[in-house]
C-alpha positions as CSV (number, residue, x, y, z in Angstrom):
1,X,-34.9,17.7,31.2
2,X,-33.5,21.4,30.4
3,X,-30.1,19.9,30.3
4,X,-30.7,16.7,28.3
5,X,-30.5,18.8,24.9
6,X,-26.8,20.5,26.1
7,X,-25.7,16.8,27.1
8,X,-27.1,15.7,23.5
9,X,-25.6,18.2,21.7
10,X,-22.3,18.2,23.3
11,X,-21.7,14.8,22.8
12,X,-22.3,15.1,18.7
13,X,-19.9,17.8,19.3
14,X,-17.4,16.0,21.1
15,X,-18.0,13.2,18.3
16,X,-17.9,15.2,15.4
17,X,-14.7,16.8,16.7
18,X,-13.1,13.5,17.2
19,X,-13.8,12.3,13.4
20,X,-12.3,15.5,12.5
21,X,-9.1,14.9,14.5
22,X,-8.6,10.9,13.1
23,X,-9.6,12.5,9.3
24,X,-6.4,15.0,9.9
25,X,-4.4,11.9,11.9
26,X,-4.7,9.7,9.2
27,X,-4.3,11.5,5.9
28,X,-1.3,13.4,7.5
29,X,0.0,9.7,8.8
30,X,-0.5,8.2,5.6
31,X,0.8,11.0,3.6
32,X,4.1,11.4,5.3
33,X,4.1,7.6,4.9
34,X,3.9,7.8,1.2
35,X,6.6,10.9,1.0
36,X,8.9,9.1,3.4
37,X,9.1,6.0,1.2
38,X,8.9,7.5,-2.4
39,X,12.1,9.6,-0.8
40,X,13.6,6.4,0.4
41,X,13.1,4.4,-3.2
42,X,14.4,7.8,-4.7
43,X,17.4,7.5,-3.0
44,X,17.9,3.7,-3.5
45,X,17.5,4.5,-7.5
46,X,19.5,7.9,-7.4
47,X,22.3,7.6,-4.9
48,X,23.2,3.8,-5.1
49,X,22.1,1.4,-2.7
50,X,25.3,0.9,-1.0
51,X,24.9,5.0,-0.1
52,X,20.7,4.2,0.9
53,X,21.2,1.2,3.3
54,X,23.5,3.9,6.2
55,X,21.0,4.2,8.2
56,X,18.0,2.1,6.6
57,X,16.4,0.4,9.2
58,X,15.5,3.5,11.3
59,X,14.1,4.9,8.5
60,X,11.9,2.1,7.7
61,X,11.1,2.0,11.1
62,X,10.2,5.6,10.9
63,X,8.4,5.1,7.9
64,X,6.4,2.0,8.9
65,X,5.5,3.9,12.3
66,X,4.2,7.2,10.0
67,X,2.0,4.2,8.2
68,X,0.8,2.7,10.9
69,X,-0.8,5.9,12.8
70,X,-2.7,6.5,9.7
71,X,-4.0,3.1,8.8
72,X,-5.2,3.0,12.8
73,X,-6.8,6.2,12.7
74,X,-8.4,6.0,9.3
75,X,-10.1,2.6,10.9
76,X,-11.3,4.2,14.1
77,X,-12.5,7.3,11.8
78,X,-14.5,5.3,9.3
79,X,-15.4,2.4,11.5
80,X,-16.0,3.9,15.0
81,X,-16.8,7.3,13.9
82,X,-18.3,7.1,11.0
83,X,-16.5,9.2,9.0
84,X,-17.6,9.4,5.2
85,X,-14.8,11.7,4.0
86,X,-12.2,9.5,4.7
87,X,-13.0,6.4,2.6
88,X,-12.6,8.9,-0.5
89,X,-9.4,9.8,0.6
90,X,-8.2,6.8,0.7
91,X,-9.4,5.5,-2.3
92,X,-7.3,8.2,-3.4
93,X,-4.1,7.5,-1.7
94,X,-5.0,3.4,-3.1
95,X,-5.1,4.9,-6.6
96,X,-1.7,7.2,-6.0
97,X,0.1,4.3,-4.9
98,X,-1.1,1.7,-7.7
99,X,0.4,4.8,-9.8
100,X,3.8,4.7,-7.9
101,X,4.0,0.8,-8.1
102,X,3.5,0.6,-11.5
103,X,6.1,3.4,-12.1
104,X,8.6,1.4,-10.1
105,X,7.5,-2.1,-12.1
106,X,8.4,0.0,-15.2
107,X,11.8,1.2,-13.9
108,X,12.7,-1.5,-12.3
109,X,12.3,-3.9,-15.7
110,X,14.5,-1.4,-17.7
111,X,16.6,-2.9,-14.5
112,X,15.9,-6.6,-15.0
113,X,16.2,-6.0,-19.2
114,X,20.1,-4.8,-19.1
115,X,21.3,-6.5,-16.9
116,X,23.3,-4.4,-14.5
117,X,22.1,-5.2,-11.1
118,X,23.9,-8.3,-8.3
119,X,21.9,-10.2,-6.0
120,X,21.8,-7.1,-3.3
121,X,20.0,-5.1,-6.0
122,X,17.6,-7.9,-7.3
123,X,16.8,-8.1,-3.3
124,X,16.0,-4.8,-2.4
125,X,13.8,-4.6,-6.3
126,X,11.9,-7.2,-4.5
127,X,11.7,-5.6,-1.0
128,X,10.3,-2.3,-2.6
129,X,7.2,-3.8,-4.6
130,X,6.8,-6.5,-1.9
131,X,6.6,-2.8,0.6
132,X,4.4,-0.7,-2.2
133,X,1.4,-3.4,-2.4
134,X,1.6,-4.5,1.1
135,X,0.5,-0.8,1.8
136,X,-1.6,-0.9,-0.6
137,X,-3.7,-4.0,0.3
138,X,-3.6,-2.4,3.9
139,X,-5.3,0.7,2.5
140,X,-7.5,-1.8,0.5
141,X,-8.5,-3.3,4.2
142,X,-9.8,-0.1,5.5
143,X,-12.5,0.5,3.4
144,X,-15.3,-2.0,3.4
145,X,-16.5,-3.4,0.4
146,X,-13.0,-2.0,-1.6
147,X,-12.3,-4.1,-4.6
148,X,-9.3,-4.6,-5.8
149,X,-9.9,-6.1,-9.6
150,X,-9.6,-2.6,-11.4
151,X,-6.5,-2.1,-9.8
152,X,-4.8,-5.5,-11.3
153,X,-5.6,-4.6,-14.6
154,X,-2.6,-1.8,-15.0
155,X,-0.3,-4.6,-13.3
156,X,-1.5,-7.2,-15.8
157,X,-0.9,-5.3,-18.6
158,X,3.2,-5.0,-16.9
159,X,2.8,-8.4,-16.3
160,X,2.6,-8.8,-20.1
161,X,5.3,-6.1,-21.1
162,X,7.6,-8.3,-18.9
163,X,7.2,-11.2,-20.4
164,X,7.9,-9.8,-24.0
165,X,11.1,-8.3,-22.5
166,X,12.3,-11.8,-21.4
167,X,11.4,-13.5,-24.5
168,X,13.1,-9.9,-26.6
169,X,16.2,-10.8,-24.4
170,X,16.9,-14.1,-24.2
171,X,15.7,-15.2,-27.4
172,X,15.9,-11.7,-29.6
173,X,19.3,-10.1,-27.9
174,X,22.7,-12.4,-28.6
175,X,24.6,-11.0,-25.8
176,X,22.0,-11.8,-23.5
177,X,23.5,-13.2,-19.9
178,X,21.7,-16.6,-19.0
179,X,22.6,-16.5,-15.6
180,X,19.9,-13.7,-15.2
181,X,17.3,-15.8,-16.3
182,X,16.0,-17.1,-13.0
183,X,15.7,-13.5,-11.6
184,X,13.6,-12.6,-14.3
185,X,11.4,-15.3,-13.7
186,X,11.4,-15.0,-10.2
187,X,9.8,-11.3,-10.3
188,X,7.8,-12.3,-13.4
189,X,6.0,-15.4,-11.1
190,X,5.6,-13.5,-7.9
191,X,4.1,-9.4,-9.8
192,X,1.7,-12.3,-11.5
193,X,0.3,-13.9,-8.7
194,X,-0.5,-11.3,-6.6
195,X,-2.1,-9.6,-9.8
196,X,-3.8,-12.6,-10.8
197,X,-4.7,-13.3,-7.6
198,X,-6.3,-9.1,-7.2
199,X,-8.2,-9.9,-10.3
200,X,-9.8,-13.2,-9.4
201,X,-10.9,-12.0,-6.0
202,X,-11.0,-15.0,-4.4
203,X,-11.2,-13.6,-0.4
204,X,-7.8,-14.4,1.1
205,X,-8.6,-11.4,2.8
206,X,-12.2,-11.5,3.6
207,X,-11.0,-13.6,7.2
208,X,-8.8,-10.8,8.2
209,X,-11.2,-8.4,7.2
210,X,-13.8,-9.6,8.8
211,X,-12.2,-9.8,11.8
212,X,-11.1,-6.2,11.9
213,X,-14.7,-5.4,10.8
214,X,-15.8,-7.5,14.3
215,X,-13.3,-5.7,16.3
216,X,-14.2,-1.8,15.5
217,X,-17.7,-2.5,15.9
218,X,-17.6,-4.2,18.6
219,X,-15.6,-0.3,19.6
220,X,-18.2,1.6,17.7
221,X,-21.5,0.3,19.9
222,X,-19.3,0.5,22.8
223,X,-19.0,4.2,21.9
224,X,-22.2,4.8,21.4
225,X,-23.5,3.5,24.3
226,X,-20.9,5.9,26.3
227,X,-22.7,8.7,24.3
C-alpha cells in the first residue's frame, strides 16, 4: 500500500519525461528537415542545378530521414502521450512551410514567365512543390481535426497571379515562345488541384487518417495499461 503512491508517481514521471523527449525529437527532427531542404532548394536556385544534383540523392535521403523521425515522434507524442504542446508547434511549422511554398510558387513563376528554364529545370520546379506540400499535408496528418482550407486560400490567390501571367505572356508579350505553353499549363493544372482540392475538403485523407488515428491508440491504451 505504502508503495503504491512511489509506483504511481514514478510512472507519471517516467511518462511525463517521455513526452518531453518525443516534444524535443520531433521539433528538432522536423526542424533540421525544414533547414536541410530550404538549403537544398537554395542551392538548386543559387548554384545551378547541374552543380545541386552531385550528390542529391543522399541528401534527400538524409533529408527525408531528418523528416521522418519528427513526423513519428510528434505522432507518438501527441497521440500516445498526450502531449498538448506539440500540436502548436506544428501548426507552426504547417504555417512556416505554407510560407516557404508560396515563396517558391512566386519565384518559380518569375521562372515559368521568362522563359529560361529546359525540361531538367521544369522537372526539378515540379519535384520541389510536389516535396514542400507533401510535407506539409504530412504535418497536416498529425494533428487531429487540422484543416487545411485557410491554407489554400494564399495558394489560390497564386493560382490566380499565374494565370494572368500566361494570359500577359502569350497573348500581351510578342516574343513570347509557344513551345512553353504546355509547361505553363501543366504547373498551372496540378498547384490548382491540390489547392482546390485543400479548399473543398472533401476527405481523401480522412481513410489514412483514420487509420493512423486506429493504430496509436490502439499504442496509447496499450500504454496505459503497462502504467
Amino acid at each position: 500500500m505504502g508503495n503504491s503512491p512511489l509506483q504511481s508517481h514514478g510512472s507519471v514521471s517516467q511518462r511525463g519525461l517521455l513526452s518531453i523527449a518525443m516534444l524535443l525529437f520531433s521539433v528538432g527532427g522536423l526542424s533540421i528537415a525544414m533547414l536541410a531542404g530550404a538549403k537544398l532548394v537554395f542551392d538548386i536556385f543559387s548554384v545551378g542545378l547541374v552543380n545541386a544534383l552531385a550528390g542529391l540523392p543522399i541528401k534527400v535521403i538524409v533529408v527525408g530521414l531528418a523528416y521522418v523521425v519528427g513526423w513519428v515522434t510528434s505522432m507518438l507524442a501527441i497521440r500516445v502521450y498526450g502531449n498538448l504542446v506539440l500540436p502548436f508547434i506544428i501548426s507552426i511549422f504547417i504555417w512556416g512551410i505554407l510560407i516557404g511554398i508560396c515563396s517558391l510558387y512566386l519565384l518559380i513563376l518569375q521562372r515559368l514567365f521568362n522563359q529560361e528554364y529546359d525540361m531538367l529545370h521544369f522537372i526539378a520546379y515540379l519535384l520541389i512543390m510536389v516535396a514542400a506540400l507533401v510535407g506539409m499535408v504530412g504535418l497536416h496528418l498529425i494533428i487531429e481535426g487540422h484543416n487545411l482550407r485557410p491554407l489554400a486560400l494564399p495558394l489560390l490567390i497564386i493560382n490566380l497571379i499565374q494565370l494572368g501571367l500566361i494570359v500577359l505572356r502569350y497573348v500581351f508579350t510578342p516574343d513570347a515562345q509557344p513551345a512553353y505553353l504546355i509547361n505553363d499549363l501543366i504547373f498551372f493544372a496540378a498547384m490548382t488541384a491540390f489547392s482546390v482540392f485543400m479548399l473543398a475538403h472533401i476527405g481523401l485523407l480522412a481513410p489514412l487518417r483514420k487509420r493512423l488515428t486506429n493504430y496509436f491508440d490502439k499504442n496509447s491504451v496499450a500504454i496505459r495499461t503497462e502504467d
